[in-house]
ZAVONU-455709 format. One record per atom (N, C-alpha, C): x, y, z. Coordinates in pm, whole numbers, plus 50000, padded with zeros to 5 digits. Last residue first. Example, Ala and Ser with C-alpha at 12.3 -4.5 7.8 and 13.67 -1.06 7.14 Angstrom:
512854977550708513674989450714512905000350787513194943150780512304955050780513204967050780
//
This chain:
727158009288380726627995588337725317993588280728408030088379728778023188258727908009288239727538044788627726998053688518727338045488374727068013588826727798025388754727348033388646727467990389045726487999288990727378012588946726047960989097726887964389025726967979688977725387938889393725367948489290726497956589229724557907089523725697915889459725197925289338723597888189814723007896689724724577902789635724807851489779724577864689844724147873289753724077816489802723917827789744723907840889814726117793689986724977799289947725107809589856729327782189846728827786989983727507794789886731487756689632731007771789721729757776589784733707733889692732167738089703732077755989727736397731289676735677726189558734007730589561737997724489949737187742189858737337739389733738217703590114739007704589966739067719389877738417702690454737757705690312738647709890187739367688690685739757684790555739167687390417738267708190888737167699590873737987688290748740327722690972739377714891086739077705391031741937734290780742807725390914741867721090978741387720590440741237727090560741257719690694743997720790138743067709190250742667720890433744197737589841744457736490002743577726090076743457738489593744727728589622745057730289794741467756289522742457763489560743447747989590739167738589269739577739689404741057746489388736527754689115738077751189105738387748789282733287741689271734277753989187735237747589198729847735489242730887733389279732107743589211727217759889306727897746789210728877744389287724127763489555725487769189510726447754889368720687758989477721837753989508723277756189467718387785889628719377781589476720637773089500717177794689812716757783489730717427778389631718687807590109718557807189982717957792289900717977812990446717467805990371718047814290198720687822390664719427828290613719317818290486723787818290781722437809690806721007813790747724887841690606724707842990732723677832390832726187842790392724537843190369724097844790498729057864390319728227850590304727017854090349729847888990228730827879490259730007865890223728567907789985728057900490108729147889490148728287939989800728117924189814728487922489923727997961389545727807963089656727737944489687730657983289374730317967489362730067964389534731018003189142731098010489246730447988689294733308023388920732138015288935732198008389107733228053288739733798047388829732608034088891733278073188585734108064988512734498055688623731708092088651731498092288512732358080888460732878101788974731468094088888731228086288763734308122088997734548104688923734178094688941733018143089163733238142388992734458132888950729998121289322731748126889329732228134389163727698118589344727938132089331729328136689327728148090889395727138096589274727408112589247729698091689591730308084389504728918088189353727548097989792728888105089812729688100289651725668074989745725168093789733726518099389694726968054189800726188054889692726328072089624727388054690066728118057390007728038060289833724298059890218725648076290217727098065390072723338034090132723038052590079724048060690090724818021290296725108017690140724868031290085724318029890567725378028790489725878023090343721418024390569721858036290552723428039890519721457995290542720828005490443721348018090416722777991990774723617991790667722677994890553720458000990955721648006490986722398009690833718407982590880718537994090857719528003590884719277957591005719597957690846719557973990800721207963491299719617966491226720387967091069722557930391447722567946391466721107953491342722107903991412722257911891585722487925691538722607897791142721577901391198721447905191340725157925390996725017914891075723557913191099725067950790885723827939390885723877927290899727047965290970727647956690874726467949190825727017985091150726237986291073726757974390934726327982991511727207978391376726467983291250725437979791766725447994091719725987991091575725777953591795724147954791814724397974091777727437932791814727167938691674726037946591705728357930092095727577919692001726357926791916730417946692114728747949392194727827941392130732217939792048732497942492164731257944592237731567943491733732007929091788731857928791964730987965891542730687965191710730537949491770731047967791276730787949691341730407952791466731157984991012731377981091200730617971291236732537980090656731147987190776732177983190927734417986590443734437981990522733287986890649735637994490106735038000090183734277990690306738747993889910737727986689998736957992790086739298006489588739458010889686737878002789793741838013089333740878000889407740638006589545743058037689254741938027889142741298017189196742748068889395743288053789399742048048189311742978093989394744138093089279744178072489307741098126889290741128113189381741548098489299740278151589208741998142289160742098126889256738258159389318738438156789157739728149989133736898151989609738108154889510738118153689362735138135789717734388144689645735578153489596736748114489858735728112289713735038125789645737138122890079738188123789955737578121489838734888122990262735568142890182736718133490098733998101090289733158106490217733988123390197736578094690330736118087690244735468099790204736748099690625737308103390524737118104390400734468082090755734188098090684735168104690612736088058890745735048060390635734488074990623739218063590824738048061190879737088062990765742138043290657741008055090684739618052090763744388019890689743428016390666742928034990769747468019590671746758018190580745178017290589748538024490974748988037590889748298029090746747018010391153747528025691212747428031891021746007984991020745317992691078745668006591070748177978290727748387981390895747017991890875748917945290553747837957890567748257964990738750497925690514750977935490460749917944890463748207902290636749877903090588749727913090480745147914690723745597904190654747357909190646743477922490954744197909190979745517906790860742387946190817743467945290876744267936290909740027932690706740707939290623742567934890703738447939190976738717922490927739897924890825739187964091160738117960791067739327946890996738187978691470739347965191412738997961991275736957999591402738168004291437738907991491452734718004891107735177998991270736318003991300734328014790862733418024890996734138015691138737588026290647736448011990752735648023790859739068023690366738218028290446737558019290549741648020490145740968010590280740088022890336743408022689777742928024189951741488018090000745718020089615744718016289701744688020389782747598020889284747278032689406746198022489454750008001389159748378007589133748388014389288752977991189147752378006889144750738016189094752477965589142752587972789018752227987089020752827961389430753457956289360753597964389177750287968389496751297977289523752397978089423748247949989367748337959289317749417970389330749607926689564749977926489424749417943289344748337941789786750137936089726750187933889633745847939289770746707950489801747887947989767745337913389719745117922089614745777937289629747767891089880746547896489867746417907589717749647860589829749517876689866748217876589871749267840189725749977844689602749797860289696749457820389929750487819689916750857827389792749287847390215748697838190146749737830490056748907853390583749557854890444748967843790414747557875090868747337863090767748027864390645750267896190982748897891290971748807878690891751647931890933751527918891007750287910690945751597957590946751877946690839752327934490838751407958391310751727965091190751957957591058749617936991499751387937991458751417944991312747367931391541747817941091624749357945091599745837914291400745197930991398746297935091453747017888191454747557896491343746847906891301746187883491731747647887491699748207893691567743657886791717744767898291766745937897591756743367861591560742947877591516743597888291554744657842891736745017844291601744687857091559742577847191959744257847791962744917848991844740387836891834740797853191919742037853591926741457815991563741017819391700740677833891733739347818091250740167818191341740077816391445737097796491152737107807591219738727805691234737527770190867736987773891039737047791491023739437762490664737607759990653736947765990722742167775190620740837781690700739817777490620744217770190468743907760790504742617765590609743347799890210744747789490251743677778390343741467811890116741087812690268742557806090316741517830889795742087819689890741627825190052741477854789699741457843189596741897832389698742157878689870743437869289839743117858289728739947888089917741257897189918742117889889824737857878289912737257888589865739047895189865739217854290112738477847689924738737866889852738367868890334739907861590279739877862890109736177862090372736047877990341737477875590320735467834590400734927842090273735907857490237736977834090637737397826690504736957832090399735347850890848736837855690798737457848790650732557836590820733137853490762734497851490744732277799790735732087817990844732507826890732730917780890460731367783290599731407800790631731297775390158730667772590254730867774090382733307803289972732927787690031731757782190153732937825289868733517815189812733117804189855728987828689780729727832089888730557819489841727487832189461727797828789568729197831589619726077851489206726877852989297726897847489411723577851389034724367841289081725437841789101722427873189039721737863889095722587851989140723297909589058724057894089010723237882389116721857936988924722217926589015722497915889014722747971888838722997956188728722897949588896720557995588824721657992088813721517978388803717687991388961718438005588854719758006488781717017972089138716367977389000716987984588885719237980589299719197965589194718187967389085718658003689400719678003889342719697988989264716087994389535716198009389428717168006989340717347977289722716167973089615716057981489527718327991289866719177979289791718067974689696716678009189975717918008789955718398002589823714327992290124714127999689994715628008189937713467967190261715177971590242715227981390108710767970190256711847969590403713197976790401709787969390024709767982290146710737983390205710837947489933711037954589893710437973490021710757922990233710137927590171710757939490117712877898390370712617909490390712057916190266712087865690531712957875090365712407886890400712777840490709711877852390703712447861090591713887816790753712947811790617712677827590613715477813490972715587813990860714917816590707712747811491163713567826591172714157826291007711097789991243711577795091071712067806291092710847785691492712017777191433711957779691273710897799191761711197804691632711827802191534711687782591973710537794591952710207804591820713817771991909712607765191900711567773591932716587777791814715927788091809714267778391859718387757691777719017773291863717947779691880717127743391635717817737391763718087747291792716147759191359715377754891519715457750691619718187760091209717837772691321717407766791429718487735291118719387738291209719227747891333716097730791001716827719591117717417723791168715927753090799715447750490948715577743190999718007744590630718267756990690717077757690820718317717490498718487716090627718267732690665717897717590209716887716790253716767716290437719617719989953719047734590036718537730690139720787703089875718957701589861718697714889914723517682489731723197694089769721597699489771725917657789827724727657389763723847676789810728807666290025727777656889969726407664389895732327670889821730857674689910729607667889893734387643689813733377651889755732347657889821736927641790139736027635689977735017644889898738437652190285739197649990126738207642290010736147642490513737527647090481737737638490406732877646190454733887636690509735007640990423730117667290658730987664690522732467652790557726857651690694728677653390744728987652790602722917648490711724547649590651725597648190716721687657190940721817639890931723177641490824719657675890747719977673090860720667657390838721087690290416719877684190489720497677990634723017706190254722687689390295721397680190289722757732090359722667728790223722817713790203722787730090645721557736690554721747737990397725007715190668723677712690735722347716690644726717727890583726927718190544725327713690603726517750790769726437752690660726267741690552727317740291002726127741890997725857744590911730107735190988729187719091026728127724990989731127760790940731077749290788729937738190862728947786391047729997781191055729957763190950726417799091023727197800490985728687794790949723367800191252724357795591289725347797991124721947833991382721647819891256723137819491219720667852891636722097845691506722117833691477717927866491532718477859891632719547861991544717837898891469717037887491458718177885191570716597932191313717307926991397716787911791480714127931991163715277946791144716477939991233712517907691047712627917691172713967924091148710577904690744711557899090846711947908690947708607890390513709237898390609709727893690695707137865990407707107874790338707347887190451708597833290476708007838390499708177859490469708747798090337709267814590361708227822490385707167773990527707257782190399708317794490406707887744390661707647764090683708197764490541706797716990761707237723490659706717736190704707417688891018706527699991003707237711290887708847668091098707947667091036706997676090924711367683191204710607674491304709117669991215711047706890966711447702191054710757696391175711617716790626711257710090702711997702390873711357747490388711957738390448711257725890555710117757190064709947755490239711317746190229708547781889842709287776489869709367772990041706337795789725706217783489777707367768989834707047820489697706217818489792706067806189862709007821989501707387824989444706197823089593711937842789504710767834089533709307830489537714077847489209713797845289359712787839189359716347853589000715667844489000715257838789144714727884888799716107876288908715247866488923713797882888466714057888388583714667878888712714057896088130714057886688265714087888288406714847901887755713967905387862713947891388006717997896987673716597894387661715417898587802720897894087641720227907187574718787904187600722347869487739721197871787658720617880287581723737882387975723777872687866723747870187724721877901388068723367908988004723787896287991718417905488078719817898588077721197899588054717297934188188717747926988052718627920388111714057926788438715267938888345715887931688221712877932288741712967925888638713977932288555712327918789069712997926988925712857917988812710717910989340710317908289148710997919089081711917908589556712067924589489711327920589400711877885089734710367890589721710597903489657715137879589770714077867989694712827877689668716317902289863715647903389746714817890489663717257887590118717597903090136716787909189993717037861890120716337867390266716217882490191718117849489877716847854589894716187863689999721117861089958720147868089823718597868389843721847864090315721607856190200720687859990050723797879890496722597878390452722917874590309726287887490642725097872890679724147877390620727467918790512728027904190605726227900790578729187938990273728437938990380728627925090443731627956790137731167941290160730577942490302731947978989888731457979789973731197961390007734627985489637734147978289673733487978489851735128005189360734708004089515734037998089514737408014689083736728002989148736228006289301738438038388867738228040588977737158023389012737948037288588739578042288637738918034288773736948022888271736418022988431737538026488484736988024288032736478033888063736518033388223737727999487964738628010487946738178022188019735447985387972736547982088085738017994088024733197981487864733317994687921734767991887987730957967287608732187968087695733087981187715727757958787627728887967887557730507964787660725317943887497726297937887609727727947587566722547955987372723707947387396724587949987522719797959287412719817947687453720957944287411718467990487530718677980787428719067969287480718028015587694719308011087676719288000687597714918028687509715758023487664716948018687619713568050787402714228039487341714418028787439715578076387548714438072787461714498060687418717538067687793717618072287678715998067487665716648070888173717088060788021716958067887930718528098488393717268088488289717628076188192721048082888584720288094388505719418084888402719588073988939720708074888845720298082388659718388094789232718118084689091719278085988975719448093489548719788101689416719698090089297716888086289789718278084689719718208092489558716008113690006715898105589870717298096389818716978126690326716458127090218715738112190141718438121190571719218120390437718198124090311715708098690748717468104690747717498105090592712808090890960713418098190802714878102790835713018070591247713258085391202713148085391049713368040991301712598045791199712078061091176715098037491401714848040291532713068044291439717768033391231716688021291327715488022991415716418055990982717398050691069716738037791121715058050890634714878053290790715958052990863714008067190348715588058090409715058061290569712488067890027712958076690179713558062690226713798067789710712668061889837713358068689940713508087089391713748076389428713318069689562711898086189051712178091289200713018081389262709658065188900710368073688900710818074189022710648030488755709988036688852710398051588884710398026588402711438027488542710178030988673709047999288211709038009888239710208010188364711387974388035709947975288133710317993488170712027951187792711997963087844710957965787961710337931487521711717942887535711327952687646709327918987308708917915487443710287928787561711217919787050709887916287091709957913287260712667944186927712897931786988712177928287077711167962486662711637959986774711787948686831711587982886383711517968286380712257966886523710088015486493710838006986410710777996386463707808023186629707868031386503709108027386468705048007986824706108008486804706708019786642702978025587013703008021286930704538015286865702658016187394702378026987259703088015587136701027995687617702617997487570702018005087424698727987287888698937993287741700468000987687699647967588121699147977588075699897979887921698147933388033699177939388108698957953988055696307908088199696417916788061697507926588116697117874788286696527888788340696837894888242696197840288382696357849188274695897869288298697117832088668695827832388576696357840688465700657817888724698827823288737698267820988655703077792288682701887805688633700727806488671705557780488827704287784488887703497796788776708627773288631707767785788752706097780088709709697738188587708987752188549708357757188668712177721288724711057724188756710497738488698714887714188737714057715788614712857719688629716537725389012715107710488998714727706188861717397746788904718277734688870717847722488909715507766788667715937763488825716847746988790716537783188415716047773788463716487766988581715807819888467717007807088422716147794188463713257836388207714557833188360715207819988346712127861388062712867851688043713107851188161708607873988063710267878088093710927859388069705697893988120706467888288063707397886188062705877918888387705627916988234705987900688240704267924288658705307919888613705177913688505702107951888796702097942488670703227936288677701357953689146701937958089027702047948988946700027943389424699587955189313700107960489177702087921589468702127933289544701787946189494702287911489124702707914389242702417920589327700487898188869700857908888949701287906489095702647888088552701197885788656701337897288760703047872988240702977885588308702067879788430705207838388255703807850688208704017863088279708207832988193707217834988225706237843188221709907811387991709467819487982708537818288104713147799088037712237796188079710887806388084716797790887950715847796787968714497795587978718387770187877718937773487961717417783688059718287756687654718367749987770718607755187854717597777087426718827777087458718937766787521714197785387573715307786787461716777783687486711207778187619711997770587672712667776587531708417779087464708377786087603710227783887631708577790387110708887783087201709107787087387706057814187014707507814687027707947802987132704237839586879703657823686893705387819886926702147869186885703727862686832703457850786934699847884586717700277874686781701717866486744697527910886664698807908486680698837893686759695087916486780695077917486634696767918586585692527909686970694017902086935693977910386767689637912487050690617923887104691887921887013687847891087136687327893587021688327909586989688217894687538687697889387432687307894887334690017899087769690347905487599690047899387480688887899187984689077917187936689377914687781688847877488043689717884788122690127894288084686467866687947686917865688083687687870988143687427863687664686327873887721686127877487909688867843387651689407854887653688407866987677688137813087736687387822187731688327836687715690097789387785688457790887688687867798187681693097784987673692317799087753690787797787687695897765887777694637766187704694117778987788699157783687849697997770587818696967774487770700737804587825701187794587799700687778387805699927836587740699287825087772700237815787707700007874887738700967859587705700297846987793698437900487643697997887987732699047877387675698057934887584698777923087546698407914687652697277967787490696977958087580697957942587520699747986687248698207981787314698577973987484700797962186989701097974787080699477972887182703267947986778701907948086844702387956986981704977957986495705057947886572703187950186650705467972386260706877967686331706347959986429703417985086136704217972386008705197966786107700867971986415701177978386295702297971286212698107962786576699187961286513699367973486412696807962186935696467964386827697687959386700696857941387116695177946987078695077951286967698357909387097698237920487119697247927187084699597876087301698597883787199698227898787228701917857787245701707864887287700677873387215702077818087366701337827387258701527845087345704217793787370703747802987421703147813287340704957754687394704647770387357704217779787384704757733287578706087738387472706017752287440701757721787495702837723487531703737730687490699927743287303700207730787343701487737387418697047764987335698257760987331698767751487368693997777187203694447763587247695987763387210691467803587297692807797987209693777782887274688867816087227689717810787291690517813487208688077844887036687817847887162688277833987244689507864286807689577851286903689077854587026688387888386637687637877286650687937867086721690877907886571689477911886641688357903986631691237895686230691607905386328690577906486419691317873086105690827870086205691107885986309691167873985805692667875285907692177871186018688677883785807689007877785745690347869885788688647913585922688357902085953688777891485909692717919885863691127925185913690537909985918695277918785958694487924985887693517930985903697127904286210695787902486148694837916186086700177894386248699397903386146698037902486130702517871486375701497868986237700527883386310705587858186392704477871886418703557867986330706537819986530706647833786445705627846486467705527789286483706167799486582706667809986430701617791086302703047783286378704057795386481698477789786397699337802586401700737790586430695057787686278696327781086327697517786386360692177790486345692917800386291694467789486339688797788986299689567785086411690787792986244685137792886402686047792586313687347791986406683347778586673683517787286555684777784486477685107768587011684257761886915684657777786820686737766587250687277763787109686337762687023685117789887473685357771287479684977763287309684077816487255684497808487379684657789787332684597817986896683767817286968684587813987109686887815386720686207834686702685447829386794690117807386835688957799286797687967812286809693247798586725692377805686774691317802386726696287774786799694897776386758693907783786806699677768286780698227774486837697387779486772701097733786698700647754086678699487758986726703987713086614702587719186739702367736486709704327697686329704777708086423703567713086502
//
């Protein structure tokens, strides 16, 4: 069996110390307490070493190394180890340890993540010491947890004014921190809101957050699974990296199935009617921009920095974010945002027409049907209470069979005075931004990219705030997400899914594939 080896001198020489997987305790000298100064890991494994110990575990300074280290004096923590847990890098097949390192000035511990679906292990730095964690005072689950950030962040308009204050921090962690099970709350939840923003893709909008947190798998320390920097695309020869920010308002990055099929393909693809989607690389998202865009042919690749979108970044830290939430299918808005009602687009691979839209915005419970309904109908159907809020005045919602603009769907400041009711009496309830379709999205706050991501910042805050201070709060969960990715670069190749049994009227798609990654939060006083 492979085991790491400490050595009391630099580059492996002096006495040496063997350690299999498990904690091992160093006493005193003799033990080797406070004498490695290398250490030699093989493959496969990972050493975590601590400054100090007691009977429940290691505390202090700590250094996780998953290769050889000839010098621990080099990086603060030579002749220091008097704790070491020794633990396969790779658990389950599914998981992938990585080191602590620093970000954008800050420590990122240690952590589990998924294994990319290249197989390809993360990129480790240099070995960095991480700050000093107190003592433990019962038998703890090793590697467990990360501090909070206090407070919460200022919020700009577009115009980058201050609006609104702070966001309202959700309530402390217990002593201890919340732990590592997986509880179940689904009795407890009366009240569902759902906010669906538009075109932005997981990484563009949090590939660069480095969260971190507990798996709700797993119970195990991890963090989302975004970008290390070195991710690219290629075009006409030439590779772009992602790039670390992005402009408040961009071009429009194409969306529709030929181009979607493009940037999860690669250029030169077609999908071919009734057969299997082809082969999947991520790797066309700048082939495509750059024919629309040749002055700016990595627009796709640009991600927006935790500053940027400090909103959605507060609230994914603090609450639950879903990494692997893709958009239903590959292609536009109206099909996806179908999927978010009905579990079905029916035979819409495409767009509608204009003619199709108005005709079914404009005929009272009128509109697109499906063939099991929508979620409004069937909840009617069992006498569940719903309701519709929208900041537009055509809002997509409306298209569908058995919704009326006039008499089912509220303006969103309603919203914010019915929510602060104590008897507020609906258990599903859709919350809908403005598209300003008529002024090419450019007053909208849906974050379309033609209009300012900071817009719909500020509309996640007000609803967040209004729904944090409502008194049904305490039992209400609140689910922030993204029709689709909007042509914006994700690295994670979407799977395949159940197909709905519909054939689509343009392209003959089967909807067996689903569509890039979008951001999705989860956020409740239960999660």
């Amino acid at each position: 069996m492979a085991q790491v080896i400490l050595y009391s001198a630099p580059r492996f020489h002096g006495d040496s110390l063997s350690l299999e997987e498990g904690k091992t305790r160093f006493i005193d000298a003799q033990s080797f307490d406070d004498r490695a100064w290398s250490v030699r890991v093989p493959p496969g494994l990972c050493v975590m070493l601590y400054e100090h110990a007691n009977e429940f575990g290691g505390y202090g300074v700590s250094v996780s190394l998953v290769a050889d280290c000839e010098d621990l004096g080099a990086i603060g923590f030579g002749g220091m180890a008097s704790h070491a847990t020794v633990f396969p890098r790779e658990r389950d097949g599914k998981y992938v340890w990585v080191t602590g390192r620093m970000q954008d000035g800050a420590f990122i511990p240690g952590h589990w993540e998924r294994k990319r679906a290249s197989g390809q292990l993360p990129a480790d730095g240099p070995p960095v010491l991480s700050p000093p964690i107190p003592p433990p005072t019962q038998p703890q689950v090793e590697l467990s947890g990360v501090d909070r950030a206090p407070g919460g962040v200022t919020v700009t308009d577009p115009d980058g004014d201050v609006v609104g204050g702070r966001v309202v921090p959700p309530p402390e962690m217990p002593e201890g921190g919340w732990g590592g099970d997986v509880r179940d709350h689904r009795c407890k939840v009366e009240h569902v809101f759902v906010l669906a923003l538009e075109n932005r893709s997981f990484d563009h909008m949090l590939g660069f957050s480095g969260i971190t947190g507990i798996d709700a798998e797993s119970g195990q320390p991890t963090a989302i699974d975004g970008l290390t920097g070195e991710e690219s695309n290629s075009a006409d020869g030439v590779a772009y990296r992602v790039v670390r920010g992005a402009p408040d308002v961009a071009p429009y990055a194409g969306h529709g199935f030929a181009a979607v099929n493009e940037q999860l393909c690669g250029q030169g693809n077609r999908y071919q009617p009734d057969q299997p989607y082809p082969p999947l690389n991520n790797a066309g998202f700048v082939s495509h921009y750059a024919r629309a865009h040749p002055d700016l042919p990595d627009g796709a690749m640009r991600c927006f920095t935790p500053e940027q979108v400090p909103v959605i970044t507060a609230l994914a830290r603090e609450f639950v974010v879903c990494d692997r939430w893709f958009c239903s299918m590959p292609g536009p808005t109206e099909p996806n945002r179908w999927f978010m009602h009905a579990a079905t687009a029916g035979d819409f691979d495409n767009s509608p027409t204009w003619d199709e839209i108005t005709a079914a915005i404009s005929v009272p419970w009128g509109g697109f049907e499906f063939r099991h309904g929508s979620i409004f109908r069937r909840l009617g159907d069992k006498g569940v209470k719903w309701r519709i809020y929208a900041c537009d005045e055509f809002p997509n919602v409306a298209e569908l069979d058995g919704v009326s603009r006039t008499f089912d769907v509220d303006d969103y400041e309603d919203f914010l005075e019915d929510i602060a009711d104590a008897d507020y009496d609906a258990s599903y309830t859709f919350i809908e931004p403005s598209y300003d379709v008529f002024n090419h999205f450019g007053g909208g706050n849906s974050q379309h990219p033609l209009g300012s991501a900071r817009a719909g910042e500020l509309l996640i805050k007000r609803t967040y705030e209004a729904l944090r201070r409502s008194p049904v709060w305490e039992k209400s969960m609140l689910i922030v997400t993204y029709d689709e990715h909007g042509g914006f670069y994700d690295h994670v190749a979407p799977p395949a899914t159940v197909a709905t049994r519909e054939t689509g009227r343009a392209y003959g798609f089967t909807f067996e594939q689903l569509g890039p990654r979008v951001p999705a939060l989860v956020i409740s006083p239960l999660a």
